[in-house]
C-alpha positions, 0 to 999 in steps of 0.5 A, spaced: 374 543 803 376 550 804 381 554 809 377 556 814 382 562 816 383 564 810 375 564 808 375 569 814 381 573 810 376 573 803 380 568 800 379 561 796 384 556 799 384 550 799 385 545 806 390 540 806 388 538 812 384 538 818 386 541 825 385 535 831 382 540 836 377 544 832 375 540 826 376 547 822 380 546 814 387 549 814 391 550 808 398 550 809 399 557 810 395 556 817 397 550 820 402 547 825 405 541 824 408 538 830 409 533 836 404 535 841 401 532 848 395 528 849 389 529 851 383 527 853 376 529 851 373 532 857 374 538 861 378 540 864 383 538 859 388 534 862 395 533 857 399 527 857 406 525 854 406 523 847 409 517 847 409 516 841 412 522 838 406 522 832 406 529 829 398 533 829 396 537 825 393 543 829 390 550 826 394 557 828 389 559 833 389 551 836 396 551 837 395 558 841 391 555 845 396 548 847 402 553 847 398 558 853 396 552 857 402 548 856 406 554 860 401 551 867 403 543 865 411 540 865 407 535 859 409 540 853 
């Protein structure tokens, strides 16, 4: 598998992991590896505390997203 954001950029690089939200290969150029909240999978998303502290693998634009709605949501 390729990094999708790097396949848009014109380069051949390869995934090293696979984002949790959208599926999209990343390598690690464009990752975020990072403790984020759960979420259910259904809308309108609704977060909630990580209990246990796992670390996620989240796309940049992904992690944009968590970031922009985290700033409506005390869970972040």
């Amino acid at each position: 598998m390729k990094c999708y954001e790097c396949a848009r950029e014109g380069k051949d690089t390869d995934a090293v992991g696979i984002c949790i939200a959208c599926g999209r290969g990343v390598c690690k150029e464009h990752l975020i590896r990072e403790e984020t909240p759960v979420w259910e999978g259904s809308y309108p998303v609704e977060l909630k505390p990580d209990l246990e502290h796992i670390k996620r693998i989240l796309c940049l634009p992904c992690h944009e997203s968590l970031k922009e709605n985290c700033l409506f949501n005390e869970v972040c």
